[in-house]
N, CA, C and O of each residue as an XYZ file, in Angstrom:
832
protein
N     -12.146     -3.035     49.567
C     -11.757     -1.628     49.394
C     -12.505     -0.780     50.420
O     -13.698     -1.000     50.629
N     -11.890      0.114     51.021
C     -12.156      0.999     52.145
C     -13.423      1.767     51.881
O     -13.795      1.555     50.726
N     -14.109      2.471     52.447
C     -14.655      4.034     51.994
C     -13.778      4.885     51.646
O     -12.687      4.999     52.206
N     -14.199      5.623     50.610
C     -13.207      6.791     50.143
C     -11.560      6.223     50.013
O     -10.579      6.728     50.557
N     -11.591      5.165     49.228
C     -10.326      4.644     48.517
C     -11.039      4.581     47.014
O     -12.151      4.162     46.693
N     -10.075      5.103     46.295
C     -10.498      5.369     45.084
C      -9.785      4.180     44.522
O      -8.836      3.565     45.008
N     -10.693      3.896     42.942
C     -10.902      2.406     42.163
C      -9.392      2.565     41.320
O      -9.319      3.585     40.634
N      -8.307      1.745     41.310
C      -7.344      1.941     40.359
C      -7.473      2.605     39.142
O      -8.593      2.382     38.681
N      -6.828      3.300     38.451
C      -7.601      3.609     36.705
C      -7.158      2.545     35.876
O      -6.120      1.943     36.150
N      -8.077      2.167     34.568
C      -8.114      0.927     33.935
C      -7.368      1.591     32.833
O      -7.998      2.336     32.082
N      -5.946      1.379     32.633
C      -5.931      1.260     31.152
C      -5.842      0.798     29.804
O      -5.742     -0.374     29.442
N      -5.878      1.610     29.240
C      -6.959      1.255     27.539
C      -5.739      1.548     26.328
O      -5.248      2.580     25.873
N      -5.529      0.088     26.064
C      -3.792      0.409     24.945
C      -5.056      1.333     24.105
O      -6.285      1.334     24.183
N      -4.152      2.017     23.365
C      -5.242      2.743     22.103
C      -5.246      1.898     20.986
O      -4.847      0.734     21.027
N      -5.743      2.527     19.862
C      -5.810      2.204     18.429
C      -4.284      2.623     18.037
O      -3.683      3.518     18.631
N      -3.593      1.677     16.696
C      -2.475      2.222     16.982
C      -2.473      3.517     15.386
O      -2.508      2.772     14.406
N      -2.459      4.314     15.119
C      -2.028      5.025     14.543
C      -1.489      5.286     13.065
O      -0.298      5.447     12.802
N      -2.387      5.304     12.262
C      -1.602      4.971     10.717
C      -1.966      6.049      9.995
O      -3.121      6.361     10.285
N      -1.486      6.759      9.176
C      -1.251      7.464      7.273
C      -0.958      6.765      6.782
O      -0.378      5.697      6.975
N      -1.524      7.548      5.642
C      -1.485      6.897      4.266
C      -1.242      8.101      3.409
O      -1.830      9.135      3.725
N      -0.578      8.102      2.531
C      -0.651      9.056      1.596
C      -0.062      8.676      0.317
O       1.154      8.567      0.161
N      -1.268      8.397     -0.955
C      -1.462      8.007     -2.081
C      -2.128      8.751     -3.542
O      -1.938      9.961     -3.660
N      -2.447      8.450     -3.995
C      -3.190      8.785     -5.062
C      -4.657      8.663     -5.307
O      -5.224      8.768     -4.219
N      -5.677      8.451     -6.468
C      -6.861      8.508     -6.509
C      -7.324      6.792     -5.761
O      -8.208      6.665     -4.914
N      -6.720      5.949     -6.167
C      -6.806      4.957     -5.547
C      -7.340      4.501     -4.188
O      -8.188      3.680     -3.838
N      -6.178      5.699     -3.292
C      -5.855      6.217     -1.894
C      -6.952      6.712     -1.808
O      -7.903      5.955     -1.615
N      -7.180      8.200     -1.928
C      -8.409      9.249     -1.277
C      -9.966      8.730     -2.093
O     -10.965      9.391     -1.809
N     -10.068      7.930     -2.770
C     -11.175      7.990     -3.486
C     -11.789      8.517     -4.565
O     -11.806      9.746     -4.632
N     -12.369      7.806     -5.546
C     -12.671      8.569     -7.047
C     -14.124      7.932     -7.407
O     -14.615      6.968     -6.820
N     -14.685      8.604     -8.411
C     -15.803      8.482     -8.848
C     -16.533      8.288     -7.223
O     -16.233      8.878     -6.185
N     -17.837      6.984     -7.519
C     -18.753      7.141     -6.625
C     -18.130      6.389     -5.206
O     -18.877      6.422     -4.229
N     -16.964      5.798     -5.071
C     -16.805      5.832     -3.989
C     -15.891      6.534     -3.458
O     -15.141      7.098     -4.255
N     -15.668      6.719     -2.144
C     -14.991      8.117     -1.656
C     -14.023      7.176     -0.410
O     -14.045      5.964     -0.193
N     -13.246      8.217      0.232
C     -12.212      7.618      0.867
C     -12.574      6.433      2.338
O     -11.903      5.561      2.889
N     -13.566      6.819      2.486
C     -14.125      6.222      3.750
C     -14.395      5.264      3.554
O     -14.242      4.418      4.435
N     -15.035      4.853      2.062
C     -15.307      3.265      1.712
C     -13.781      2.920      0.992
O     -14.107      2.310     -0.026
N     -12.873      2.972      1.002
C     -11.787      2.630      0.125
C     -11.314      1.731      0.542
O     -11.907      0.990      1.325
N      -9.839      1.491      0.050
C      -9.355     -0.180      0.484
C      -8.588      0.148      1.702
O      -8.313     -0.787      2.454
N      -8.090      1.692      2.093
C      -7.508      1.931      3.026
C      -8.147      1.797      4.480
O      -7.626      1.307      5.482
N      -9.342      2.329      4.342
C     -10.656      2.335      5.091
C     -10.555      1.997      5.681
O     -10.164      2.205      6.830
N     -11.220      0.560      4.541
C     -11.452     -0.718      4.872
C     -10.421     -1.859      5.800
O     -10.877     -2.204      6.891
N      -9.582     -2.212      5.539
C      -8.345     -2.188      6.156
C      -8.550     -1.543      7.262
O      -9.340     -2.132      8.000
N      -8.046     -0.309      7.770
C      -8.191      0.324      8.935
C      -9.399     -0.362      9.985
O      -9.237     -0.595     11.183
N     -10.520     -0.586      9.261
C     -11.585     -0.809     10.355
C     -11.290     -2.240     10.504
O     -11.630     -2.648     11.615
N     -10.681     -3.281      9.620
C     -10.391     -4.615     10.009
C      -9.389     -4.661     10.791
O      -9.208     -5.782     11.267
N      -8.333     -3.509     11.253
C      -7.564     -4.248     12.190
C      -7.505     -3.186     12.898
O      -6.370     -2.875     13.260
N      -8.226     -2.620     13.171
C      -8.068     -1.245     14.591
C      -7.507     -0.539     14.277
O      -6.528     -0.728     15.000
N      -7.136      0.714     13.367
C      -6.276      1.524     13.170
C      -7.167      3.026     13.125
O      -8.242      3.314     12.597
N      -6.352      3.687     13.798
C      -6.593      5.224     13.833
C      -6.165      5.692     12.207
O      -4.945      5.728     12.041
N      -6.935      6.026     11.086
C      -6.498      6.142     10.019
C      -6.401      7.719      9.365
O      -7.368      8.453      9.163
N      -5.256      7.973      9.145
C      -5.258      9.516      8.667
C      -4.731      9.362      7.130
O      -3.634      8.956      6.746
N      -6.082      9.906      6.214
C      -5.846      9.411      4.366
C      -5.448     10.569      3.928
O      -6.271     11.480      4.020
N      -4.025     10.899      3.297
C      -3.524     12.100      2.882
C      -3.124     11.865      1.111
O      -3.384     10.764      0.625
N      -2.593     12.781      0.365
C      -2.628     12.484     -0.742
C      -3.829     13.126     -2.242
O      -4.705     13.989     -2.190
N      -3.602     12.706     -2.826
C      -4.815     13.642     -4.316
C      -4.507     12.656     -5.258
O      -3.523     11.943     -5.452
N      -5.945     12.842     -5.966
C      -5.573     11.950     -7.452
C      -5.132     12.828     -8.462
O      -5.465     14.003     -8.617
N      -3.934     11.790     -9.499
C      -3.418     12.462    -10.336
C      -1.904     12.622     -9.832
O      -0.990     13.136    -10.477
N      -1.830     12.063     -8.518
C      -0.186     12.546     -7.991
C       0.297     10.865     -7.661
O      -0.246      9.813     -7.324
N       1.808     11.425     -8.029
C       2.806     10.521     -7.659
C       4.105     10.809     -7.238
O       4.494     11.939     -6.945
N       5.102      9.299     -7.190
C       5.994      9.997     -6.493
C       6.773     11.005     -7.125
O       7.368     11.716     -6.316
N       6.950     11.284     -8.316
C       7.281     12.617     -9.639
C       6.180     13.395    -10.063
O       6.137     14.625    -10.063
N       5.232     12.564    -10.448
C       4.206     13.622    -10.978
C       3.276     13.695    -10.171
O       2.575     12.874     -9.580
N       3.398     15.468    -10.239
C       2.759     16.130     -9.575
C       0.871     16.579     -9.975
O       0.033     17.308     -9.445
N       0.883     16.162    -10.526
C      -0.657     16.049    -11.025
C      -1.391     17.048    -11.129
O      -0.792     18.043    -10.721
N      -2.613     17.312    -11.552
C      -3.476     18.740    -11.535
C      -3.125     19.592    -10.286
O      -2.961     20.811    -10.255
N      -3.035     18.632     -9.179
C      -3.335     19.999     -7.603
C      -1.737     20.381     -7.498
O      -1.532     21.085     -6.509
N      -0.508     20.087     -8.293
C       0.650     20.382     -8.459
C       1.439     19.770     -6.943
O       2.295     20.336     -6.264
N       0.797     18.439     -6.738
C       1.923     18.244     -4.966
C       2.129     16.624     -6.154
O       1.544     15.980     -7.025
N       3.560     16.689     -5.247
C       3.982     14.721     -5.457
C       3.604     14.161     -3.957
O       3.128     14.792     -3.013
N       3.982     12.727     -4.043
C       3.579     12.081     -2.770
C       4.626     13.120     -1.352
O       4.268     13.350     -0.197
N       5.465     13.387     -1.799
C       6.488     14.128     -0.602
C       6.211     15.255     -0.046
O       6.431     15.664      1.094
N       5.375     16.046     -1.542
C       4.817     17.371     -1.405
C       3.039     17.179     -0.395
O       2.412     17.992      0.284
N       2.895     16.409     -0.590
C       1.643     15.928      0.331
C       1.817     15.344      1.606
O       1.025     15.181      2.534
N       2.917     15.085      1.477
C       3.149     14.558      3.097
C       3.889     15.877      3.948
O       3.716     16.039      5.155
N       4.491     16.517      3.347
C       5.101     17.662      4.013
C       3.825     18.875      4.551
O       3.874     19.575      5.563
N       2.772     18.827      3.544
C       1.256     19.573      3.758
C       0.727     18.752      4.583
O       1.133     18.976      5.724
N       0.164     18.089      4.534
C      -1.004     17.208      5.168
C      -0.197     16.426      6.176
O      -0.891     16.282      7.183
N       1.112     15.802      6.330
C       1.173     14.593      7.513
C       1.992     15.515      8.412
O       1.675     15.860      9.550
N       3.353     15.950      7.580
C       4.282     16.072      8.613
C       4.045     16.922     10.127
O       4.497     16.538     11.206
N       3.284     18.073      9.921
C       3.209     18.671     11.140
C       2.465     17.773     12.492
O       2.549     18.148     13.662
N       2.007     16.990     12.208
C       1.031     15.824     12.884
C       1.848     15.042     13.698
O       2.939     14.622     13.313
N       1.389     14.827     14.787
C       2.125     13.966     15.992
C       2.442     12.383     15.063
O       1.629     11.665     14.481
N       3.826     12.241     15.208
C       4.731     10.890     14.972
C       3.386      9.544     15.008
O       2.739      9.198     15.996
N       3.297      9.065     13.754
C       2.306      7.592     13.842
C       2.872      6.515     13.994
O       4.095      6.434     13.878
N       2.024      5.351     14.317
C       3.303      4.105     14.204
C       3.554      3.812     13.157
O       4.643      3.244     13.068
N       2.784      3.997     11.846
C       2.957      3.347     11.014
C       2.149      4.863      9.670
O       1.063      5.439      9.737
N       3.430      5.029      8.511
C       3.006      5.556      7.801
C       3.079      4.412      6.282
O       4.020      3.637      6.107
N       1.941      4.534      5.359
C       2.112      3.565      4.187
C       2.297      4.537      3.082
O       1.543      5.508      3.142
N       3.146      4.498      2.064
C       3.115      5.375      0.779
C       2.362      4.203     -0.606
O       2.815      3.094     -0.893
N       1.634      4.610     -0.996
C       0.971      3.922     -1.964
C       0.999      4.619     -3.513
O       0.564      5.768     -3.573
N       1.435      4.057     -4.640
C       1.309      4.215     -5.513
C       1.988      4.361     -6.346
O       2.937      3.649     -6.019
N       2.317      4.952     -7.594
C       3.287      4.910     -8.964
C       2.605      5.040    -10.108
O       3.110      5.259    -11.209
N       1.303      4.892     -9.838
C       0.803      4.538    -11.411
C       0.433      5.320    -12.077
O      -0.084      5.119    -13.176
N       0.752      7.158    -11.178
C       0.678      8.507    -12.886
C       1.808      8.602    -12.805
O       2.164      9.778    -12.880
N       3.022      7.535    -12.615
C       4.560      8.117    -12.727
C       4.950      7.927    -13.875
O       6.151      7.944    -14.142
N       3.381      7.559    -15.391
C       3.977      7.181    -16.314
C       4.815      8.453    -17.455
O       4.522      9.639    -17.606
N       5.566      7.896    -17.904
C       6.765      8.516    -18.710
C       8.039      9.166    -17.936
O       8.758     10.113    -18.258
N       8.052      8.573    -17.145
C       9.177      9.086    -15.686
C      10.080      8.066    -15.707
O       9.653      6.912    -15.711
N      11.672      8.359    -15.725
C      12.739      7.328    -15.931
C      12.501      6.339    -14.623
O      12.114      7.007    -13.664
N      12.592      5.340    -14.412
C      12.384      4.749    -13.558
C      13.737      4.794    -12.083
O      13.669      4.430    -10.909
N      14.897      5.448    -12.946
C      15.442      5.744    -11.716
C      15.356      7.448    -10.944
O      16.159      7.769    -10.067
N      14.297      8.368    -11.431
C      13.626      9.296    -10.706
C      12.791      8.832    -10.071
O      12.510      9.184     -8.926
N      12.227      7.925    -10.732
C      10.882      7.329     -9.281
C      11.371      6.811     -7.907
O      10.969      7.086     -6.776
N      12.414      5.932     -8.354
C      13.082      5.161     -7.327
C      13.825      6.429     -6.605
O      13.927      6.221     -5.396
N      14.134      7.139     -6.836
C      15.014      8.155     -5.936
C      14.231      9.515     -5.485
O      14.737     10.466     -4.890
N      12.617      9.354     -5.992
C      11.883     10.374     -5.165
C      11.439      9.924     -3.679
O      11.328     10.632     -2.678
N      11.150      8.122     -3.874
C      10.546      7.551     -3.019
C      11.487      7.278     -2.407
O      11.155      6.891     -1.287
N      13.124      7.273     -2.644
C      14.210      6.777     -1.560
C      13.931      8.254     -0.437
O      13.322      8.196      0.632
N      14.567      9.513     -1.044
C      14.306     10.749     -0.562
C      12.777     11.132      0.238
O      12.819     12.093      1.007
N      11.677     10.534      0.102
C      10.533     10.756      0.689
C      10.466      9.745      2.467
O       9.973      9.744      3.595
N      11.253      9.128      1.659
C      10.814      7.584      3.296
C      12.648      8.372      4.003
O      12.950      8.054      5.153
N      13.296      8.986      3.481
C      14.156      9.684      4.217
C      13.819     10.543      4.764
O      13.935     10.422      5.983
N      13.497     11.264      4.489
C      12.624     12.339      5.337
C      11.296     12.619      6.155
O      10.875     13.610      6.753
N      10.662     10.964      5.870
C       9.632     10.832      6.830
C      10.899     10.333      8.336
O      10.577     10.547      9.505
N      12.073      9.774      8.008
C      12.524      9.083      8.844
C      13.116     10.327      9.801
O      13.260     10.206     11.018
N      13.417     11.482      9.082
C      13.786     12.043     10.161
C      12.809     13.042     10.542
O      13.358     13.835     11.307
N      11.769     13.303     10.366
C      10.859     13.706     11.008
C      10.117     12.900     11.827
O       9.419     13.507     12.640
N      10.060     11.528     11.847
C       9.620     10.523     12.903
C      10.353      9.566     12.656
O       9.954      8.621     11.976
N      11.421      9.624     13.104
C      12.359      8.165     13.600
C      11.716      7.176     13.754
O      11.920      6.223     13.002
N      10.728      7.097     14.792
C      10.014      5.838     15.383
C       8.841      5.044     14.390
O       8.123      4.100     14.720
N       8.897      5.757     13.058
C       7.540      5.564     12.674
C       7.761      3.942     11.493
O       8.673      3.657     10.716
N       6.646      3.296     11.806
C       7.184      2.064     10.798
C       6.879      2.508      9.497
O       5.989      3.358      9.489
N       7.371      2.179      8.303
C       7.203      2.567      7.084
C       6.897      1.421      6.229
O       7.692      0.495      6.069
N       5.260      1.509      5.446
C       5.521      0.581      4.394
C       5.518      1.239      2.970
O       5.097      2.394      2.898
N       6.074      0.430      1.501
C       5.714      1.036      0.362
C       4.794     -0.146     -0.439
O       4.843     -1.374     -0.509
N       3.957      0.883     -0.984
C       3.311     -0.070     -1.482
C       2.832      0.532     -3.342
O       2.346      1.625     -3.634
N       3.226     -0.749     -4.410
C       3.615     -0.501     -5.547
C       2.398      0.450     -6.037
O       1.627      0.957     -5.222
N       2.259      0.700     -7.787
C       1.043      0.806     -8.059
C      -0.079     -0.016     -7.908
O      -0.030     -0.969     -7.129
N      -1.084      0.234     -8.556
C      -2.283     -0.421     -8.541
C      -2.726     -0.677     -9.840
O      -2.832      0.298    -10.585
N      -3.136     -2.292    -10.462
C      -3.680     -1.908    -11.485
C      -4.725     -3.056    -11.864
O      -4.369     -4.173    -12.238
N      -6.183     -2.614    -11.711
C      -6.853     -3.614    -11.712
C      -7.263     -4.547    -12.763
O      -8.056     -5.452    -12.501
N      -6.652     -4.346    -14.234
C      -6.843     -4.776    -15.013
C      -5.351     -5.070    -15.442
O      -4.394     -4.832    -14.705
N      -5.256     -5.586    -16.645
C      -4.209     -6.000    -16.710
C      -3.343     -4.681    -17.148
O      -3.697     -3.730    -17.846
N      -1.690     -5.024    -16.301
C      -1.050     -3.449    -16.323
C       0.265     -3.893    -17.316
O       1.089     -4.806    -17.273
N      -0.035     -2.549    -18.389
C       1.148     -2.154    -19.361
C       2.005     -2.284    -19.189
O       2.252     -1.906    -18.044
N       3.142     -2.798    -19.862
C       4.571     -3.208    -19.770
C       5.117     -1.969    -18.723
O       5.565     -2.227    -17.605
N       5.004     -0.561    -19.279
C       5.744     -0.390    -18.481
C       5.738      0.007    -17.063
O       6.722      0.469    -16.485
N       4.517     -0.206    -16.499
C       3.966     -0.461    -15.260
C       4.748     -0.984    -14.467
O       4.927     -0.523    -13.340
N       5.444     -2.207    -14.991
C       6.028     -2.946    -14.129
C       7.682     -2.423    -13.848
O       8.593     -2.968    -13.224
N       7.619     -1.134    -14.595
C       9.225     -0.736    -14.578
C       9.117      0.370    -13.343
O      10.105      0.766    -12.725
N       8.277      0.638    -13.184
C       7.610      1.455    -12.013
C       7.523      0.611    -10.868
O       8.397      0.600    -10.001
N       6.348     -0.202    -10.829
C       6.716     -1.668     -9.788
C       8.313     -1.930     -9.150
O       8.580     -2.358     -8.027
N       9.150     -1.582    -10.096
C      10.261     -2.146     -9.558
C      11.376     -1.055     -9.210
O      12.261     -1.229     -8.372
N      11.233     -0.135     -9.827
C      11.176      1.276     -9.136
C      10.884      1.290     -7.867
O      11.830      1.239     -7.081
N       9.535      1.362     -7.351
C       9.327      1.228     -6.162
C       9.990     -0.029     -4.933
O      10.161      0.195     -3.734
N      10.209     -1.052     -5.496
C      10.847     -2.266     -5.065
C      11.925     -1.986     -4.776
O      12.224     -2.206     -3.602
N      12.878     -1.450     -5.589
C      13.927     -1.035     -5.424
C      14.442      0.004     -4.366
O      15.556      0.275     -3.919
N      13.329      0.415     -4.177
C      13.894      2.214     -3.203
C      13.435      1.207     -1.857
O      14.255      1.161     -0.939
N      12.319      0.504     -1.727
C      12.165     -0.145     -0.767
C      13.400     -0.550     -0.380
O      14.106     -0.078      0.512
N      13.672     -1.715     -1.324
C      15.044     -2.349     -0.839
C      16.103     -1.460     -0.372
O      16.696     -1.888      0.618
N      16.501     -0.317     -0.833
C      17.339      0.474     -0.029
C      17.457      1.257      0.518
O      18.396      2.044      0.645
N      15.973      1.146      1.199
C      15.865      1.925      2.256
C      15.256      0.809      3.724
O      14.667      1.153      4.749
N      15.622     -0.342      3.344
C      15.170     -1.365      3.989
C      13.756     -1.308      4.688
O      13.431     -1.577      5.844
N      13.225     -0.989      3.905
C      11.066     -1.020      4.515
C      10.483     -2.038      3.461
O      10.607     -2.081      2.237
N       9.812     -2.835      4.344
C       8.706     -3.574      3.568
C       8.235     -3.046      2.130
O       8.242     -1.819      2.035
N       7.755     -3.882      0.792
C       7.210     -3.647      0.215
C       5.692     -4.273     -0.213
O       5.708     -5.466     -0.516
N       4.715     -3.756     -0.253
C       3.862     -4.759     -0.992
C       3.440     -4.280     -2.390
O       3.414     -3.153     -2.886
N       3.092     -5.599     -2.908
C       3.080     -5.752     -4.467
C       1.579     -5.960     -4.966
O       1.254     -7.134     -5.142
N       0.838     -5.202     -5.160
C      -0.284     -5.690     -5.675
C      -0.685     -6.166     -6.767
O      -1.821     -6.515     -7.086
N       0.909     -6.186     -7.738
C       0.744     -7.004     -9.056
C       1.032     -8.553     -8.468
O       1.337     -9.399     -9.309
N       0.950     -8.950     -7.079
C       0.714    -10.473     -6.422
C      -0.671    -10.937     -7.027
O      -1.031    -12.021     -7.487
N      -1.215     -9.924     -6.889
C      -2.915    -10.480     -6.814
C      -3.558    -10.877     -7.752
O      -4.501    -11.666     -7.811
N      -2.606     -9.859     -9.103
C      -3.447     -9.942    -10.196
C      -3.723    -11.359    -11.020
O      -4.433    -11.552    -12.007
N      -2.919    -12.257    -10.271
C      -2.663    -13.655    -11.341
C      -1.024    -14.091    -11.815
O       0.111    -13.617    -11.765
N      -1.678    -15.217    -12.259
C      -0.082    -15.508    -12.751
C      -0.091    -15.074    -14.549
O       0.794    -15.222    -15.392
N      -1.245    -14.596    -14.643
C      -1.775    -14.187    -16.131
C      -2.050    -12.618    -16.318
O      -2.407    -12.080    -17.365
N      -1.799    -11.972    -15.036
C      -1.856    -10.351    -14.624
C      -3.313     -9.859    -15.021
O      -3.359     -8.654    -15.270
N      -4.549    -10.568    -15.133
C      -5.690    -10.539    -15.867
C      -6.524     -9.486    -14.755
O      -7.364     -8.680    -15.154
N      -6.200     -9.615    -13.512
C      -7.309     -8.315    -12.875
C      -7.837     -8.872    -11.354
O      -7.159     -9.733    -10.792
N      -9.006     -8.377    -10.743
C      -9.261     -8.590     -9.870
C     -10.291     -9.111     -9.450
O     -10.763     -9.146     -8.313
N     -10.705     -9.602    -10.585
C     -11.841    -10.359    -10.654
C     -13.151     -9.690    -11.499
O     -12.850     -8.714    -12.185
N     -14.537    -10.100    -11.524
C     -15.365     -9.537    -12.513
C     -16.057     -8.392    -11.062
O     -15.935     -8.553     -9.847
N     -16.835     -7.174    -11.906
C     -17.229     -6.315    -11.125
C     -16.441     -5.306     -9.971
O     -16.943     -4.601     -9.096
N     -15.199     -5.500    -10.282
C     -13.886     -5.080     -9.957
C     -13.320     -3.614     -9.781
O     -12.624     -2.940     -9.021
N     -14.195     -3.524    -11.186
C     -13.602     -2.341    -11.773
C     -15.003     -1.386    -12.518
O     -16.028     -1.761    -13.089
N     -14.287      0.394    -12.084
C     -15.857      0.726    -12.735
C     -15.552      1.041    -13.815
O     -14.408      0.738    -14.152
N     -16.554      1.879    -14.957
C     -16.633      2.118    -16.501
C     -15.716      2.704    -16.507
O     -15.777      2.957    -17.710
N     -14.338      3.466    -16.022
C     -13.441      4.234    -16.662
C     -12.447      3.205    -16.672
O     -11.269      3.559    -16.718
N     -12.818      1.626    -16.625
C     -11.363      1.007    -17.236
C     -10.372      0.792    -16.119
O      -9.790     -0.290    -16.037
N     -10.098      1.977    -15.063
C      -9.455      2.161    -14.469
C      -9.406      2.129    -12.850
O      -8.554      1.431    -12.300
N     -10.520      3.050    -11.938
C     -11.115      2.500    -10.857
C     -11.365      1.642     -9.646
O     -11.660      2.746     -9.191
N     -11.476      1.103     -9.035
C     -12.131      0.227     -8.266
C     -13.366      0.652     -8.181
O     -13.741      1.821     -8.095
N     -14.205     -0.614     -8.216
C     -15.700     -0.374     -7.772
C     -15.525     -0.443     -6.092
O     -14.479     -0.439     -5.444
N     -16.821     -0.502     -5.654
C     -17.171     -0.931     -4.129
C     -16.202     -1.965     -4.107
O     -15.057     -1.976     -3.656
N     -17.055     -3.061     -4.831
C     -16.288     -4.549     -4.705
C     -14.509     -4.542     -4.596
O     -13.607     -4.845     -3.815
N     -14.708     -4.040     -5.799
C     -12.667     -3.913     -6.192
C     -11.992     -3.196     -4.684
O     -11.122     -3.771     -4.031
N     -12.579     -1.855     -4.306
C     -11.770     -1.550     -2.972
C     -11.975     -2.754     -1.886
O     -10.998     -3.106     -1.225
N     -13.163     -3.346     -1.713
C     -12.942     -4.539     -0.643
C     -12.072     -5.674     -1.341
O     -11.479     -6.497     -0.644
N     -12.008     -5.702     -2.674
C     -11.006     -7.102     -2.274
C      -9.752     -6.298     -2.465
O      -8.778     -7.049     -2.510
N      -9.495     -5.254     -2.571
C      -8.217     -4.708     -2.218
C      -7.509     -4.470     -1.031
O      -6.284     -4.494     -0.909
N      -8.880     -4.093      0.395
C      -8.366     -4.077      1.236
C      -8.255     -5.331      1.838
O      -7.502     -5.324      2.811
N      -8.816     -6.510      1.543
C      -8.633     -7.841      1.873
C      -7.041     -8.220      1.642
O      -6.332     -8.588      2.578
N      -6.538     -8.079      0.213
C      -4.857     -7.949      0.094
C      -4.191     -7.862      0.692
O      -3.350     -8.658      1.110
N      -4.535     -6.154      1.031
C      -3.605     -5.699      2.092
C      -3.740     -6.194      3.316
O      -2.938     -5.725      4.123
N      -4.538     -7.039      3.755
C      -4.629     -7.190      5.210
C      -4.168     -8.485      5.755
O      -3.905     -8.721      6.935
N      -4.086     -9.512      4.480
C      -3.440    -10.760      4.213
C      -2.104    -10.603      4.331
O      -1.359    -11.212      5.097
N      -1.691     -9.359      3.164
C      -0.309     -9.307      3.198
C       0.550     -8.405      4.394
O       1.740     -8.279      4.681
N      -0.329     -8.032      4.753
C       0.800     -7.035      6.048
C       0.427     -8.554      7.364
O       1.060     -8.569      8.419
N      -0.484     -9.520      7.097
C      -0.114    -10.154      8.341
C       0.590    -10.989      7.874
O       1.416    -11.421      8.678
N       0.638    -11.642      6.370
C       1.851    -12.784      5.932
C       3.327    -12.173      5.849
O       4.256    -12.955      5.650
N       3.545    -10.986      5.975
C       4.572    -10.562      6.023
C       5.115     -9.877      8.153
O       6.205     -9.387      8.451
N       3.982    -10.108      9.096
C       4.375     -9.567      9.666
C       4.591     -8.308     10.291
O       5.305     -7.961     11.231
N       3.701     -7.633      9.449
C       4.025     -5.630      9.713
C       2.742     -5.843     10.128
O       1.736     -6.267      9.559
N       3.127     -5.225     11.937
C       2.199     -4.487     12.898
C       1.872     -2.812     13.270
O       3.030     -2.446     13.473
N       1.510     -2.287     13.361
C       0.965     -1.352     13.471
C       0.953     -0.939     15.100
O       1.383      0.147     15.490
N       0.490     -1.791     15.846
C       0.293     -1.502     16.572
C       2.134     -1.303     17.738
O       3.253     -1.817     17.722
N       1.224     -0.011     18.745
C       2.956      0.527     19.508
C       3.439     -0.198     20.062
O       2.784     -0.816     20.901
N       4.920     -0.501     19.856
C       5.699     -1.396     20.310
C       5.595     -1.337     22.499
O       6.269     -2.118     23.170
């Protein structure tokens, strides 16, 4: 190289770009908070630029103490935000006493309208959460969500996979005193799940 020839510039693919917008699960409750969560966590295992949107107490119908559903939180918190590669919707599990075909048709209508506010963006859904063993009608919700997946053709993941073939939980120390929760532990083997299952299924993140 000459004098005064300047060095090519090196470039640097980025991190690729993800939201989330969930419930208490999602942003964090009791003593751990969103940064240690399973979303986090996840994020820092596979390189992701992570933006955590969402409140506890909300779902895709119920609107919970801060009065937003998952759609109403994404329209506040994501939508004005430059197009990600990848947005995840997480949750169902304060959608209880909600017909199961309002759930399924809040979350069809929500991943519709992420679609046309970012065409390009990959979409996953991902069911409730329940670290102990989950109430019958939990699973009518589960499939609720399954369902809107299916017709809206986006991935789903199931975290009633994990619980067993006996639906018994997530193991001991899992879960904190409200029954309900993840501990430390419980968000890491949650984000371990997810990180199994978005690579056994294939969903990348990173820009095409």
């Amino acid at each position: 190289m000459t004098a005064g020839t300047k060095s090519p510039p090196v470039w640097q693919s980025r991190a690729p770009l993800v939201m989330i917008v969930g419930d208490s699960f999602t942003v964090g409750s009791g003593p751990v908070r969103g940064w240690d969560g399973y979303a986090a966590r996840a994020a820092r295992e596979l390189g992701w630029q992570l933006i955590i949107a969402g409140a506890a107490g909300t779902g895709f119908v119920n609107p919970g103490r801060v009065g937003r559903t998952f759609q109403d939180s994404f329209v506040a918190e994501l939508s004005w935000r430059p197009e990600p590669d990848m947005l995840i919707i997480s949750g169902g599990r304060n959608d209880r006493r909600v017909e199961a075909a309002r759930i399924e048709n809040a979350a069809v209508r929500l991943v519709e309208q992420v679609r046309r506010r970012w065409p390009h963006t990959r979409i996953v859904l991902v069911g409730p959460i329940w670290m102990t063993r989950a109430p019958r009608w939990a699973y009518g919700v589960r499939e609720a969500v399954a369902l809107a997946a299916d017709r809206q053709e986006v991935p789903f993941l199931d975290p009633f996979e994990a619980l067993g073939a006996h639906g018994r939980g997530w193991g001991r120390g899992a879960v904190l005193p409200d029954g309900v929760h993840p501990t430390l532990l419980g968000h890491v083997r949650l984000s371990r799940w997810m990180v199994s299952t978005l690579h056994r299924y294939g969903i990348d993140a990173r820009p095409s």
